[in-house]
N, C-alpha and C positions, 0 to 999 in steps of 0.2 A: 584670344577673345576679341571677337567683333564689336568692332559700334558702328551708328548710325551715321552720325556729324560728327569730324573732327571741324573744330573753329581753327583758323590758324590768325593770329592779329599782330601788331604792332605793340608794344609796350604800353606808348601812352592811349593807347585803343580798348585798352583792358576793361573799363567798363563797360562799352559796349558787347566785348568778345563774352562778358560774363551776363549780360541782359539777353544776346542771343541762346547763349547755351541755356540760359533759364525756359527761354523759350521752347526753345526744344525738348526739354526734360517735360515741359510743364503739358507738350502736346504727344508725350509719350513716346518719344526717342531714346535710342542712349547715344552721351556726346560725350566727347572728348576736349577738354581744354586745359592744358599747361598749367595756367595757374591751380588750377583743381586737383589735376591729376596726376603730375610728377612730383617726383622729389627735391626736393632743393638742392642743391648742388649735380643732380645726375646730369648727362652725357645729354646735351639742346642737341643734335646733330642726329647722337643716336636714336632717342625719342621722336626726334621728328620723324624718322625715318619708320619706326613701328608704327607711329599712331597713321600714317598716310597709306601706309599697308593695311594698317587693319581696319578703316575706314570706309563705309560705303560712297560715303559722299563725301567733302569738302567745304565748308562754307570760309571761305581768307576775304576778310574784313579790309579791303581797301583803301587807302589812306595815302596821302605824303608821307608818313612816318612808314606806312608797311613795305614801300618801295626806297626811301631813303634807306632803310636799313642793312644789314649784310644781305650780299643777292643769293645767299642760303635759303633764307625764309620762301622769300618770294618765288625764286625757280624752283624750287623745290612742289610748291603747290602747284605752280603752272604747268610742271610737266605733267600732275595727275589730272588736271582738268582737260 
């Protein structure tokens, strides 16, 4: 299953990452964000990897914390941009 926006953010970014995707939902998208939409405990790595697949677009919330963090998150997005 497709969506429109995946948000990809930093932890302590999370309320922004959830103010965007509200956005988005609210201008008739469908988005994708972690906090929402995995399970607690599943596979960060593997998920990452489905939801940037199935993703039309990208929105990674830029931060000191999103680059501080494992260079997972970060390369991961950069290489779909």
């Amino acid at each position: 299953m497709s969506v429109d926006i995946f948000v990809s953010y930093a932890g302590p970014d999370r309320p922004w990452a959830e103010w965007v995707a509200s956005q988005v939902e609210a201008a008739g998208l469908t988005v994708e964000l972690d906090a929402w939409d995995w399970a607690a405990g599943s596979n960060f790595v593997l998920n990452m990897n489905d939801a940037l697949a199935r993703a039309e677009r990208v929105v990674a919330l830029y931060s000191k914390a999103y680059f501080d963090r494992s260079p997972t998150r970060s390369s991961r997005c950069l290489r779909r941009v």
